[in-house]
ROTOR-822706 format. One record per residue (C-alpha): residue number from 1; residue in three letters; x, y, z. Coordinates in Angstrom, 1 decimal. Layout:
<sites>
n:NUM	res:ALA	x:X	y:Y	z:Z $
...
</sites>
This chain:
<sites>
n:1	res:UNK	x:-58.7	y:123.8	z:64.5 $
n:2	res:UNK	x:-59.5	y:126.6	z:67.1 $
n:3	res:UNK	x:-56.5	y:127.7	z:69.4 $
n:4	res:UNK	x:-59.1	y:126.0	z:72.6 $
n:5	res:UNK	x:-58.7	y:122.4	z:70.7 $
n:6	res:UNK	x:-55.2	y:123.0	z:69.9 $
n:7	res:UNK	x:-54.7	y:123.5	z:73.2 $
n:8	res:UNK	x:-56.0	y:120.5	z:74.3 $
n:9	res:UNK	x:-52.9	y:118.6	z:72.2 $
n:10	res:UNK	x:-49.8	y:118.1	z:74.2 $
n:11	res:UNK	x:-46.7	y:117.3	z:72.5 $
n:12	res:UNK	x:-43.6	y:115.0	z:73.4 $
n:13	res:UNK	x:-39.9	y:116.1	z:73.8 $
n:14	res:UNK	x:-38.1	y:116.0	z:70.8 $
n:15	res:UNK	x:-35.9	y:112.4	z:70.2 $
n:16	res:UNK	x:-32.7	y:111.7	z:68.5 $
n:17	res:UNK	x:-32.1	y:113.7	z:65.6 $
n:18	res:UNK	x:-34.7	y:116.5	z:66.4 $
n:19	res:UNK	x:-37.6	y:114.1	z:65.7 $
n:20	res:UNK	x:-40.6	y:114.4	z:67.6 $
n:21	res:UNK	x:-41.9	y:111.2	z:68.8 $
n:22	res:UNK	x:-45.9	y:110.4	z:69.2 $
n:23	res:UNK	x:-46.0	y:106.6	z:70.0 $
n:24	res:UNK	x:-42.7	y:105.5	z:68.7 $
n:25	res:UNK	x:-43.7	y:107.4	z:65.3 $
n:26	res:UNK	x:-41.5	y:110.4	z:63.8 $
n:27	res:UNK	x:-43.7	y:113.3	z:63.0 $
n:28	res:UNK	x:-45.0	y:114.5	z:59.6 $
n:29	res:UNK	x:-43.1	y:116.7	z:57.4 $
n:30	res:UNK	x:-44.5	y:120.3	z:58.0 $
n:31	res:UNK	x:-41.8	y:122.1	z:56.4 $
n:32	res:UNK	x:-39.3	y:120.9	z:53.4 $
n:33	res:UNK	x:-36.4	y:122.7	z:51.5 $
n:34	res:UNK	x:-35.6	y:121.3	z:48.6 $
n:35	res:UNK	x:-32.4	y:123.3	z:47.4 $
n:36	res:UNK	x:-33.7	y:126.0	z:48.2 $
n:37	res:UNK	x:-31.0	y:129.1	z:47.0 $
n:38	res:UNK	x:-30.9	y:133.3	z:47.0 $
n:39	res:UNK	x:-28.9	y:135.1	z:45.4 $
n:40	res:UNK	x:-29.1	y:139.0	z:45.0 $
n:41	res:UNK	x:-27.1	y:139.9	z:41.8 $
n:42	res:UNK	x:-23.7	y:138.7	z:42.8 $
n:43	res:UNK	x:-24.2	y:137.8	z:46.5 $
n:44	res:UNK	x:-25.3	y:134.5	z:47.7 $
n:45	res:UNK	x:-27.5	y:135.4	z:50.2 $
n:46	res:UNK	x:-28.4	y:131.3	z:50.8 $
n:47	res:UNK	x:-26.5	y:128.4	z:49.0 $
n:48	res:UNK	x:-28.6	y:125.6	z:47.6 $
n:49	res:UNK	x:-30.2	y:124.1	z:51.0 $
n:50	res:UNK	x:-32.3	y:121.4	z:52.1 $
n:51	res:UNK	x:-34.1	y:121.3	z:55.4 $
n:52	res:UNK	x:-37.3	y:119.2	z:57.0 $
n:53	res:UNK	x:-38.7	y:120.4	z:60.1 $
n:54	res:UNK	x:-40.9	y:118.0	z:61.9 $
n:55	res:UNK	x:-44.6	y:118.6	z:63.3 $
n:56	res:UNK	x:-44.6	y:120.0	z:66.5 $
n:57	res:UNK	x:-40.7	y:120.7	z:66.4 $
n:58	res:UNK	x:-39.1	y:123.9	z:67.7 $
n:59	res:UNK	x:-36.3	y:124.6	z:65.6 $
n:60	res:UNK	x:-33.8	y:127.2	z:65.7 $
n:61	res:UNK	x:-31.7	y:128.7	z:63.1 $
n:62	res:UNK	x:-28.9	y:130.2	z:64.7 $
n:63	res:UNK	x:-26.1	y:132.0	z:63.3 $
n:64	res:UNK	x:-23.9	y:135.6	z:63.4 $
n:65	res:UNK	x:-25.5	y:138.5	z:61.5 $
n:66	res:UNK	x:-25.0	y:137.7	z:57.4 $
n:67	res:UNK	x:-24.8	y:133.7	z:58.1 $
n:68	res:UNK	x:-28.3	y:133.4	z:56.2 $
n:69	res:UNK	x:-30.4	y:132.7	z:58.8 $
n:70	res:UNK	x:-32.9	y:135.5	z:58.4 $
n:71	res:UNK	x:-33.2	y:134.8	z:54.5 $
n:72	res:UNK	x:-34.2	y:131.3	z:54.9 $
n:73	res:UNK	x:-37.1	y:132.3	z:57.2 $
n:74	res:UNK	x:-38.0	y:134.9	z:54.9 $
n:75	res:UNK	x:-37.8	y:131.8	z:51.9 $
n:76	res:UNK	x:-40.5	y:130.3	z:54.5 $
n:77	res:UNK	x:-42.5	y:132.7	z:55.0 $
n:78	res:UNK	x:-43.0	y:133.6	z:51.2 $
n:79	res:UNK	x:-41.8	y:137.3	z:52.0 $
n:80	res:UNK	x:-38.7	y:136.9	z:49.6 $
n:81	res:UNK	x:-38.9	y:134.1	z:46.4 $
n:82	res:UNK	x:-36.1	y:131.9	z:46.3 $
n:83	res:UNK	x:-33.6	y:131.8	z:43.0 $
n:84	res:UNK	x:-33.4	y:128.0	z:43.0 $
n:85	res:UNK	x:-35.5	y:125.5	z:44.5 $
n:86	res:UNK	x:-38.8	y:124.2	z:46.3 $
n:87	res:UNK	x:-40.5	y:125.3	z:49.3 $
n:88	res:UNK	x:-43.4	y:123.1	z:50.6 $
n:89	res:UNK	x:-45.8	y:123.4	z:53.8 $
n:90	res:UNK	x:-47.8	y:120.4	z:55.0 $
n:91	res:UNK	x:-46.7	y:118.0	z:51.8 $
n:92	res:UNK	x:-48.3	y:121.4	z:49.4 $
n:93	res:UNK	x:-45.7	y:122.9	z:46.9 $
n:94	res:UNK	x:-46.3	y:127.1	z:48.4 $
n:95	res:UNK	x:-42.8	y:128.2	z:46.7 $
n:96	res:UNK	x:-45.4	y:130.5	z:44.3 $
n:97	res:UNK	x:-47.8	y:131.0	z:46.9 $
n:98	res:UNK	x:-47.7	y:134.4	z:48.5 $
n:99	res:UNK	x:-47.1	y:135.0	z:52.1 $
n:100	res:UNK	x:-50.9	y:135.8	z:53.3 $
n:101	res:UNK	x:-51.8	y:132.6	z:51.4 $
n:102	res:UNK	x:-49.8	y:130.1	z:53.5 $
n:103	res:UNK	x:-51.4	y:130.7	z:56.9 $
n:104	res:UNK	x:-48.4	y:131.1	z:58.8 $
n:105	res:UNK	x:-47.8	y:133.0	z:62.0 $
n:106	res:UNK	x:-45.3	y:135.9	z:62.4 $
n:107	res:UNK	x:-43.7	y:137.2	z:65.5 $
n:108	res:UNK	x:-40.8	y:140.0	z:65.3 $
n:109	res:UNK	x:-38.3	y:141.5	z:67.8 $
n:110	res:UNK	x:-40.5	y:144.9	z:67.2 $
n:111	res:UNK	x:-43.9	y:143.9	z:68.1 $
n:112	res:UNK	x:-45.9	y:145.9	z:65.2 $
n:113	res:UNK	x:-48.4	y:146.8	z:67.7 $
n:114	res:UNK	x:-51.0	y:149.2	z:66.2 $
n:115	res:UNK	x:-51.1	y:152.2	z:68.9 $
n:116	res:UNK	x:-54.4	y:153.3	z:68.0 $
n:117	res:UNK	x:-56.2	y:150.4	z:68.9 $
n:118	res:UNK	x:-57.0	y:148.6	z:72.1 $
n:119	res:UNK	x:-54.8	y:145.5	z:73.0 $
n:120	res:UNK	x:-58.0	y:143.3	z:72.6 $
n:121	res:UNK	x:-58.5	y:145.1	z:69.0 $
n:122	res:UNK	x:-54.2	y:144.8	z:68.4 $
n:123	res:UNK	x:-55.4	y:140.5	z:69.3 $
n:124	res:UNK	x:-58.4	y:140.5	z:67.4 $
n:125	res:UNK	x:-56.9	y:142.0	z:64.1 $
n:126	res:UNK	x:-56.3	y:138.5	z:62.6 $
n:127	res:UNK	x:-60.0	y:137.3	z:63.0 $
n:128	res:UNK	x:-61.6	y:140.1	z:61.9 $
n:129	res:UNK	x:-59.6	y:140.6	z:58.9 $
n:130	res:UNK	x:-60.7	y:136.5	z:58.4 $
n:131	res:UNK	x:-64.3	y:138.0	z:59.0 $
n:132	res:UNK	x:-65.0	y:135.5	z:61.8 $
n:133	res:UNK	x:-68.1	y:136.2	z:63.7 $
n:134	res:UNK	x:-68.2	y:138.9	z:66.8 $
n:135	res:UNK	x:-68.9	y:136.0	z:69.0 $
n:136	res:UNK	x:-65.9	y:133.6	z:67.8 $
n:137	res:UNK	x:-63.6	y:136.9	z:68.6 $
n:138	res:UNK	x:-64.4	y:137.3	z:71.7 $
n:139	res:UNK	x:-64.1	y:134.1	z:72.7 $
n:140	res:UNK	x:-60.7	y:133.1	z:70.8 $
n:141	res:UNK	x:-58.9	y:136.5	z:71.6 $
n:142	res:UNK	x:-59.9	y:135.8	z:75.8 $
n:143	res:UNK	x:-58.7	y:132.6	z:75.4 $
n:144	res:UNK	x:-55.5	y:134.0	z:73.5 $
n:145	res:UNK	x:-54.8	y:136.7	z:76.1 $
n:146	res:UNK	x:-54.8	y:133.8	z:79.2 $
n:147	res:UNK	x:-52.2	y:132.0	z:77.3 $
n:148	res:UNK	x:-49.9	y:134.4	z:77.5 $
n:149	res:UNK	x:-51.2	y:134.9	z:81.2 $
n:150	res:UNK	x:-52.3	y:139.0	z:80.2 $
n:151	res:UNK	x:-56.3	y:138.1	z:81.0 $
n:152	res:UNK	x:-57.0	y:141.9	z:82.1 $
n:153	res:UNK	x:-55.1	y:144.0	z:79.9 $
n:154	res:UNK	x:-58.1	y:144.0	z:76.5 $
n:155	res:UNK	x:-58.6	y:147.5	z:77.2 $
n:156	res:UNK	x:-55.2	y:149.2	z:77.5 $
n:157	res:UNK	x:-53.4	y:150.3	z:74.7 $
n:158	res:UNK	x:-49.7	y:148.9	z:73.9 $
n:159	res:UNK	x:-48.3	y:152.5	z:75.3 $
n:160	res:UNK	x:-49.7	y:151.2	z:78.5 $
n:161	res:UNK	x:-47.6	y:148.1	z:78.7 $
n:162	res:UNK	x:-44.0	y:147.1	z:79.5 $
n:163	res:UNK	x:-41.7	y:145.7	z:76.7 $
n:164	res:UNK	x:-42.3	y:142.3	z:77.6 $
n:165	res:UNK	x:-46.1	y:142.7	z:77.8 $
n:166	res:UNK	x:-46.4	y:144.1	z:74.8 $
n:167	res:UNK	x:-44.1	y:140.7	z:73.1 $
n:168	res:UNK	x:-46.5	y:138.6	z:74.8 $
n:169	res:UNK	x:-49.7	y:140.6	z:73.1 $
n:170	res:UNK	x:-47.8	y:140.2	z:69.6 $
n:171	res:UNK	x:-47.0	y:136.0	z:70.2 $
n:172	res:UNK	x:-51.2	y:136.3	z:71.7 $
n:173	res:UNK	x:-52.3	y:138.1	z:68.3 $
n:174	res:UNK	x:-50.2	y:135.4	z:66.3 $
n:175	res:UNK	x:-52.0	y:132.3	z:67.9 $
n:176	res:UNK	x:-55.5	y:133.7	z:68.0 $
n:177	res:UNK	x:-56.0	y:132.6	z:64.5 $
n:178	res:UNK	x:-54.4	y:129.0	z:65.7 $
n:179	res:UNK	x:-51.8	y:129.0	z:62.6 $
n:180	res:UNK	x:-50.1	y:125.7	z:62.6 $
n:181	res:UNK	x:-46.2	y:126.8	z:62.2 $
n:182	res:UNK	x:-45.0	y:129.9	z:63.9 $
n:183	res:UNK	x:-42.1	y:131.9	z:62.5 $
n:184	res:UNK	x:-40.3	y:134.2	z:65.0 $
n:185	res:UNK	x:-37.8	y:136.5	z:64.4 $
n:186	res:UNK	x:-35.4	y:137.7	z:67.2 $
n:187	res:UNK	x:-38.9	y:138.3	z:69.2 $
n:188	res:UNK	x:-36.9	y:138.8	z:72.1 $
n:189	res:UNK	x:-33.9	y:140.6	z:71.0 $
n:190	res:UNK	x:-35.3	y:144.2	z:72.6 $
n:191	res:UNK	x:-35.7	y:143.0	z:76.2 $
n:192	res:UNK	x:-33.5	y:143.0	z:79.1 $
n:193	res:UNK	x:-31.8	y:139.8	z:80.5 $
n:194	res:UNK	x:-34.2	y:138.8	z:83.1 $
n:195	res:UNK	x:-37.2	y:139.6	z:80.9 $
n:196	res:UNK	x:-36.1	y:137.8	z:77.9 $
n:197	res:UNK	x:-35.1	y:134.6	z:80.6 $
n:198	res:UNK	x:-38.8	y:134.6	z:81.6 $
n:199	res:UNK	x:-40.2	y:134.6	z:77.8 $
n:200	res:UNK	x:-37.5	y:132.1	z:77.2 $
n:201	res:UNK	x:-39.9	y:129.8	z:79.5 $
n:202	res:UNK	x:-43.2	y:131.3	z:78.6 $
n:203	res:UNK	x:-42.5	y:130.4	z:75.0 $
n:204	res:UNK	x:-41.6	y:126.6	z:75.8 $
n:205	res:UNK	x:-44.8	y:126.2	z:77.7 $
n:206	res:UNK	x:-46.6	y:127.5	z:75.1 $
n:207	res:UNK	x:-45.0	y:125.2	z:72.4 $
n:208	res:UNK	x:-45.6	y:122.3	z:75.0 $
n:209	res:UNK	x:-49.1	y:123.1	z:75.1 $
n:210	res:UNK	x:-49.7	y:124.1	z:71.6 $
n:211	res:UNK	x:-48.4	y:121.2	z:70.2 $
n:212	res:UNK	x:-47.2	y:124.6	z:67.1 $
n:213	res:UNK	x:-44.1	y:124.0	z:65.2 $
n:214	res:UNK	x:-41.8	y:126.7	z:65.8 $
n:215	res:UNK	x:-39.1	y:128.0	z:63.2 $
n:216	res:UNK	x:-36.9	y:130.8	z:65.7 $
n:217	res:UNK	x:-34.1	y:133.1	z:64.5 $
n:218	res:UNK	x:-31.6	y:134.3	z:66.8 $
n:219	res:UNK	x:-28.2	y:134.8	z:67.1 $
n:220	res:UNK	x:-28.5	y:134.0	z:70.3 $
n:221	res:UNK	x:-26.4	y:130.9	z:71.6 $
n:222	res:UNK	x:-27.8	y:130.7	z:74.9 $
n:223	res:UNK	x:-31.4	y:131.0	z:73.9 $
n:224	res:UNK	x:-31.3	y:128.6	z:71.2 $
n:225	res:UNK	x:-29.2	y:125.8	z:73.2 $
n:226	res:UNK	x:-32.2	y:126.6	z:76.3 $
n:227	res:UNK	x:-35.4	y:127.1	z:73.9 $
n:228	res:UNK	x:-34.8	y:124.7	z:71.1 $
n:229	res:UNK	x:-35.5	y:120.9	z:70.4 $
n:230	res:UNK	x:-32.8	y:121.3	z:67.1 $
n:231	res:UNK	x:-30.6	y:123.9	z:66.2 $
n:232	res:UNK	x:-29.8	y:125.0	z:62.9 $
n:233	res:UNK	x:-26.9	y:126.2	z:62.5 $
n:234	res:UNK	x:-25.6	y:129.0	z:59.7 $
n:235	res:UNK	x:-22.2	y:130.2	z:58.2 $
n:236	res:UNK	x:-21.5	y:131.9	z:55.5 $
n:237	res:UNK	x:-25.5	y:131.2	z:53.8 $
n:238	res:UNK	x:-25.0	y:127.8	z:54.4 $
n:239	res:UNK	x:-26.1	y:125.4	z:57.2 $
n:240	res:UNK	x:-22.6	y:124.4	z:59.2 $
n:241	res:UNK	x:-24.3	y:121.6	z:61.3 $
n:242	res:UNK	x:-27.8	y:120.9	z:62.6 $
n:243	res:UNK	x:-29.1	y:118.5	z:65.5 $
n:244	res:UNK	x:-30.0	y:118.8	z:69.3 $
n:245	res:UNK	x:-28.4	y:121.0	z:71.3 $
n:246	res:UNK	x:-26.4	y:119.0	z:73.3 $
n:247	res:UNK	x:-25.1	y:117.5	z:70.2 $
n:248	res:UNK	x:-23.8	y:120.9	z:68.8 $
n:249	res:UNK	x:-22.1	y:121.8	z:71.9 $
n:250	res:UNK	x:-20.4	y:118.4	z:73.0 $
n:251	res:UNK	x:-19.6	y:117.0	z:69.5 $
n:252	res:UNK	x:-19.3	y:120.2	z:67.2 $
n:253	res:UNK	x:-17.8	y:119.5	z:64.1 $
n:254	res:UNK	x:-15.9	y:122.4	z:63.0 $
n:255	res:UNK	x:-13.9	y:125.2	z:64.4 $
n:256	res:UNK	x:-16.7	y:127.4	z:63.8 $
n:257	res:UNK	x:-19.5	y:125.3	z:65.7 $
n:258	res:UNK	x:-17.2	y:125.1	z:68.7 $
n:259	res:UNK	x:-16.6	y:128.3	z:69.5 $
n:260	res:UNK	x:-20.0	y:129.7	z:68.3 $
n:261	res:UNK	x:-21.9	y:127.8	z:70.7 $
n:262	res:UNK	x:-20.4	y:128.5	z:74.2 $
n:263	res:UNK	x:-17.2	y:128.9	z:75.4 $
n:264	res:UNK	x:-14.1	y:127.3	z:74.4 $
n:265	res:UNK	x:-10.4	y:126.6	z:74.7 $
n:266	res:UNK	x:-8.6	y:125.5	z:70.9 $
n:267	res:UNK	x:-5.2	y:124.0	z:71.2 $
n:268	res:UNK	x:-3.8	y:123.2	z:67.4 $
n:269	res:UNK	x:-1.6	y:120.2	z:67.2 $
n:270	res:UNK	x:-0.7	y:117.1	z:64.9 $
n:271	res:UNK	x:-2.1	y:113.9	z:65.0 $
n:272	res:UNK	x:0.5	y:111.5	z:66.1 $
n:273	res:UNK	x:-1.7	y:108.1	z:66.5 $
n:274	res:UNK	x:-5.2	y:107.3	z:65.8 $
n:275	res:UNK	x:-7.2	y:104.2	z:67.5 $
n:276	res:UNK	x:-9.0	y:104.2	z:70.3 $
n:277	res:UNK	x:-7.8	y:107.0	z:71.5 $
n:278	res:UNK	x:-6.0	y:109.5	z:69.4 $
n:279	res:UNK	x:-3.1	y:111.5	z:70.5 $
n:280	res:UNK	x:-1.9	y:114.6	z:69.2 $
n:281	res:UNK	x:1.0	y:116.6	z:69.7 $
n:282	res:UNK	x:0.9	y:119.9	z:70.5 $
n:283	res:UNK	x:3.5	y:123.3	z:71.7 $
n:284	res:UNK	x:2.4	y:122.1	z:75.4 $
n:285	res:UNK	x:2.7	y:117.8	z:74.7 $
n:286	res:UNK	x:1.1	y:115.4	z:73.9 $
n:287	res:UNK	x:-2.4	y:114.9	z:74.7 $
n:288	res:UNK	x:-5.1	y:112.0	z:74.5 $
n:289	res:UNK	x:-8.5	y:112.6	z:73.1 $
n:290	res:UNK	x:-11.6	y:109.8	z:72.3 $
n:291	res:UNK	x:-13.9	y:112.3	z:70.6 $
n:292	res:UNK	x:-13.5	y:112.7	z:66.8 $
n:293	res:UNK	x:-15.2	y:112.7	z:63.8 $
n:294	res:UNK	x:-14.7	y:109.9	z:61.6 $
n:295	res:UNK	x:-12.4	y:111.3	z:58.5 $
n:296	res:UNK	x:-11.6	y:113.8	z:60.0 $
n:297	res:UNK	x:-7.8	y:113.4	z:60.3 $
n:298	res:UNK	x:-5.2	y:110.8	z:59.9 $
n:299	res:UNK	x:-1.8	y:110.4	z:61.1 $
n:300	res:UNK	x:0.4	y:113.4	z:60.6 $
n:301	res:UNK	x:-2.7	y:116.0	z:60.0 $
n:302	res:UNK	x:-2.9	y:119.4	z:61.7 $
n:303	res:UNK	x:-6.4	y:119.3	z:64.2 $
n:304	res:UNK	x:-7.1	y:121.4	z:66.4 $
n:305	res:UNK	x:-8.7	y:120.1	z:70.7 $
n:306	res:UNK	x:-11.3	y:121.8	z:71.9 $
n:307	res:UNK	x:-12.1	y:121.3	z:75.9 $
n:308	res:UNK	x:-15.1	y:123.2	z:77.2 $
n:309	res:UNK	x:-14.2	y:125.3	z:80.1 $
n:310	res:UNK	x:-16.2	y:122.9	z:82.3 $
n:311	res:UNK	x:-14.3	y:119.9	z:81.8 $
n:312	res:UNK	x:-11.2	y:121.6	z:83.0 $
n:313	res:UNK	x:-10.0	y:120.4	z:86.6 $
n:314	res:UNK	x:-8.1	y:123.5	z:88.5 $
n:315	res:UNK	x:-4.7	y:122.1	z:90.4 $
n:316	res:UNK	x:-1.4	y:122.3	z:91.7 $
n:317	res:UNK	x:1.3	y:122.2	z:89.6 $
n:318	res:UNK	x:2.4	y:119.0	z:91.4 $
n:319	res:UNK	x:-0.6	y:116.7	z:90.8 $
n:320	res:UNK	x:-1.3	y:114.0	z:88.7 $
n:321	res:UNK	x:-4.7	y:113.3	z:87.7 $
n:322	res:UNK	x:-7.0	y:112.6	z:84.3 $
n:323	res:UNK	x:-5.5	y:111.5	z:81.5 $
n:324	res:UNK	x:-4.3	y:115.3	z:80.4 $
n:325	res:UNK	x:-2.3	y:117.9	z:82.2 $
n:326	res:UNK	x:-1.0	y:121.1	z:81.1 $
n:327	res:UNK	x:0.7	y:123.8	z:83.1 $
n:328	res:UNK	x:0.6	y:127.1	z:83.5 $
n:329	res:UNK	x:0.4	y:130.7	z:85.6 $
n:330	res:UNK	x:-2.9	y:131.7	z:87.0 $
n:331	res:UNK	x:-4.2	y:135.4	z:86.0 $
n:332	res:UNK	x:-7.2	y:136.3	z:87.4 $
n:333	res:UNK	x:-10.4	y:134.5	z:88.8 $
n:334	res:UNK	x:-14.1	y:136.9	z:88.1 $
n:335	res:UNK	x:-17.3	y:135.3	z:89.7 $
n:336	res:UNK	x:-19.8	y:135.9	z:87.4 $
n:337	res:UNK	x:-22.8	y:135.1	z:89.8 $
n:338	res:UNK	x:-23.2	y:131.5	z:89.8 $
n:339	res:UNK	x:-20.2	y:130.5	z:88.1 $
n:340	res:UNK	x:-16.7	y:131.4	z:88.1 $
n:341	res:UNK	x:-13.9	y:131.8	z:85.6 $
n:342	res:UNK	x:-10.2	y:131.1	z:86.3 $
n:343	res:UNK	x:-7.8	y:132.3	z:83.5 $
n:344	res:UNK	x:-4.3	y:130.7	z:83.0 $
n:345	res:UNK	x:-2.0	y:131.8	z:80.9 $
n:346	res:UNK	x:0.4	y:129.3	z:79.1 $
n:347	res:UNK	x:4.2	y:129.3	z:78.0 $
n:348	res:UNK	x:3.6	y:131.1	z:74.9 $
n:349	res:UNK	x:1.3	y:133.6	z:76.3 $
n:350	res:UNK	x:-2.2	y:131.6	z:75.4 $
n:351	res:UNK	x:-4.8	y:131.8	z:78.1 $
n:352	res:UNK	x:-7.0	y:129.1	z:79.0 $
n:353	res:UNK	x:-10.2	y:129.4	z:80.4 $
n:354	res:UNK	x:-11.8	y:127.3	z:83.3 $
n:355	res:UNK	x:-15.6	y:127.3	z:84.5 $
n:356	res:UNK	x:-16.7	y:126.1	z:88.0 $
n:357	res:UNK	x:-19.4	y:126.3	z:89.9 $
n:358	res:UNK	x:-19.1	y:129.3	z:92.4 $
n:359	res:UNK	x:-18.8	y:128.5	z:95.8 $
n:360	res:UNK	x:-18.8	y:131.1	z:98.9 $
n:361	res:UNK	x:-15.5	y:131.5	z:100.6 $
n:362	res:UNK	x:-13.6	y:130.9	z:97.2 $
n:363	res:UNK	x:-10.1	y:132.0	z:97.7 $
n:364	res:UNK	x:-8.2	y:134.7	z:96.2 $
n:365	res:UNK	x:-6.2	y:133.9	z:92.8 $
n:366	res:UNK	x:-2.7	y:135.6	z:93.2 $
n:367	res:UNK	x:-1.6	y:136.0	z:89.4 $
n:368	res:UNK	x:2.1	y:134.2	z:88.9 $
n:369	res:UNK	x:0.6	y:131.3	z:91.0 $
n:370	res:UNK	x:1.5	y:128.1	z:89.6 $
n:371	res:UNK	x:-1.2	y:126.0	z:88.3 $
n:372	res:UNK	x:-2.3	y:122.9	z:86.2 $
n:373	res:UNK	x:-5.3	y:122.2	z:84.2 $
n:374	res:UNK	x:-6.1	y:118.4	z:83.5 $
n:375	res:UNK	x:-8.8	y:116.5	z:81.9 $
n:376	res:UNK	x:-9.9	y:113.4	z:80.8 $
n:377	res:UNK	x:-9.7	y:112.0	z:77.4 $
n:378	res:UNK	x:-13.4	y:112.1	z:76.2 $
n:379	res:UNK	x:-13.7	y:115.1	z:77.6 $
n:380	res:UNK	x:-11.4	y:116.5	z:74.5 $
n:381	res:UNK	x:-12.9	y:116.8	z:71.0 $
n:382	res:UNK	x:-10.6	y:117.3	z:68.4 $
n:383	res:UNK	x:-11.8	y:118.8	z:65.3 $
n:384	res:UNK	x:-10.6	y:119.7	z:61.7 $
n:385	res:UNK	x:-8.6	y:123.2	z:61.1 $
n:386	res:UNK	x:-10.6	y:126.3	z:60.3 $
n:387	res:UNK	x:-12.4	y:126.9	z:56.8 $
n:388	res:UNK	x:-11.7	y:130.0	z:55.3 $
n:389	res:UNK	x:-13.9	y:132.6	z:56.3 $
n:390	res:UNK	x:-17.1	y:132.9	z:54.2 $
n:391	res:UNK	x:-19.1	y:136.2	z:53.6 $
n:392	res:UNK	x:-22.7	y:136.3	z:52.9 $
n:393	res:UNK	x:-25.5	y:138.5	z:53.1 $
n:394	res:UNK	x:-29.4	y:138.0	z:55.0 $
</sites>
């Protein structure tokens, strides 16, 4: 299918679960993982996994540097063979085939731009090498070069262009050939905050238009919780939890996930009832929460609360409101552009940390001042004490 047809297929949001949904139908298979392992002598540089990404899906795997994340796309792209397991593309068993035999697109943080050739050349590589004819190339790479909105720059070379134009040339020289699942690692990883922002939304229009499935590395949590219809999420060379964003961030569930992805304030405590709504006993009393896991803990079992710094409500130490209030002594209170952090620091020297919206005329936080942080009972999640810490290499 030429990248002009391809075009021409628009693709739904993503449903529950990460699906993608054409007419009330989930989407074929594109990629599986069938315990899919990596081990290099004795470090396990990916446990035994098993993953499906979904046509037309834009799935992230996100994780810290040595969670694993890297070697599974590697697994995918045939650059590495696994130890154990299956890898198949489009229902076709590739875990032999090597990596310029499964037709897959590549797109790195370093753009691999040849310097000695002209950005239309850099764009036409792909073809060429695929011995297409003089008129195909033409046509494919102009159309190529107007997706990522560069339509003037053929004969420049890549010394010519800014950082983010050159990215765009690399994702431009990876769609020319109209592969049908795109792997991208940390493409944006070099560029400044504003200029990765902007990609951020250049690459979702493309995916929208493109109808490509996208498999993204980054380590990144703002990126993948903006760019990605499901996040994968890696610890220790194993995947910790996978599903939509929003799901990862409002109902992580482990320590790990919850402070991984955005900010967060842990309180450790004991359960002390279950039901309905569960309360646990904490240093700073006893709190009500109607967001847990089922399993995770019974009467008596140490948990830990996590409340986003969001769901905080800033007050005087005198009200009464929500279903939870602790108190405390404010610290400080840094805009950070559109929002603003208040810090209070508890009895036992624990700091909390509160996120608003910021507004102009805000007063001044005198530290010492008096305050109390409430919030509602579903707006606390409690989860299961920490793991111990897993290393892992990739």
């Amino acid at each position: 299918m030429s990248l002009s047809s391809r075009a021409e297929q628009a693709i739904r949001p993503a449903g529950a679960g990460g699906q993608i949904a054409e007419s009330g139908t989930a989407r074929a298979c594109k990629v599986r993982l069938s315990g899919v392992g990596k081990r290099y002598g004795a470090v396990t540089a990916l446990h035994s996994t098993d993953l499906e990404v979904r046509e037309g899906e834009f799935v992230t795997l996100l994780g810290p540097s040595g969670s694993g994340k890297t070697t599974m796309l590697n697994l995918i792209a045939g650059m590495t063979a696994p130890t154990s397991g299956r890898v198949s593309i489009d229902g076709r068993d590739v875990t032999d085939v090597p990596a310029n035999k499964r037709e897959l697109g590549m797109v790195f943080q370093h753009y691999a731009l040849m310097p000695h050739m002209t950005i239309f050349e850099n764009v036409a590589f792909p073809l060429r090498v695929r011995r297409r004819s003089r008129a195909e190339i033409d046509a494919e790479v102009a159309k190529a070069l107007r997706l990522v909105r560069l339509p003037d720059l053929g004969a420049r070379k890549p010394r010519e262009l800014s950082g983010g134009q050159q990215q765009r040339i690399a994702i431009a020289r990876c769609l020319v050939y109209s592969p049908s699942i795109i792997l991208m690692d940390e493409p944006l990883g070099a560029l400044d905050k504003k200029l990765r922002e902007e990609l951020q939304l250049e690459l979702k229009r493309l995916h929208r238009e493109l109808g490509i499935t996208v498999l993204y590395v980054t380590h990144d949590q703002e990126e993948a919780l903006t760019m990605s219809d499901r996040i994968v999420l890696m610890n220790g060379a194993r995947i910790e939890q996978m599903g939509p964003p929003e799901e990862l961030y409002f109902r992580p569930r482990s320590l790990f996930a919850a402070t991984f992805l955005g900010d967060s304030n842990i309180l450790d405590g004991t359960v002390k009832s279950t039901g309905t709504v569960v309360e646990v006993e904490t240093a700073y009393g006893t709190f009500r929460s109607s967001e847990i896991e089922p399993g995770t803990a019974g009467v008596g079992d140490a948990v830990q609360i996590l409340i986003r710094p969001e769901n905080f409500h800033t007050q005087p130490a005198s009200a009464e409101r929500n279903d939870n209030r602790v108190t405390g002594q404010m610290v400080n209170s840094i805009a950070y552009g559109g929002v603003t952090k208040t810090f209070v620091r508890l009895s036992d020297d624990k700091v909390l940390v509160v996120q608003e919206l910021t507004k102009a005329g805000r007063m001044t936080v005198e530290p010492g001042t008096p305050a109390t942080l409430s919030w509602n009972a579903g707006d606390g999640r409690i989860l299961p004490p920490a793991k111990p810490a897993v290393s892992a290499a990739g």
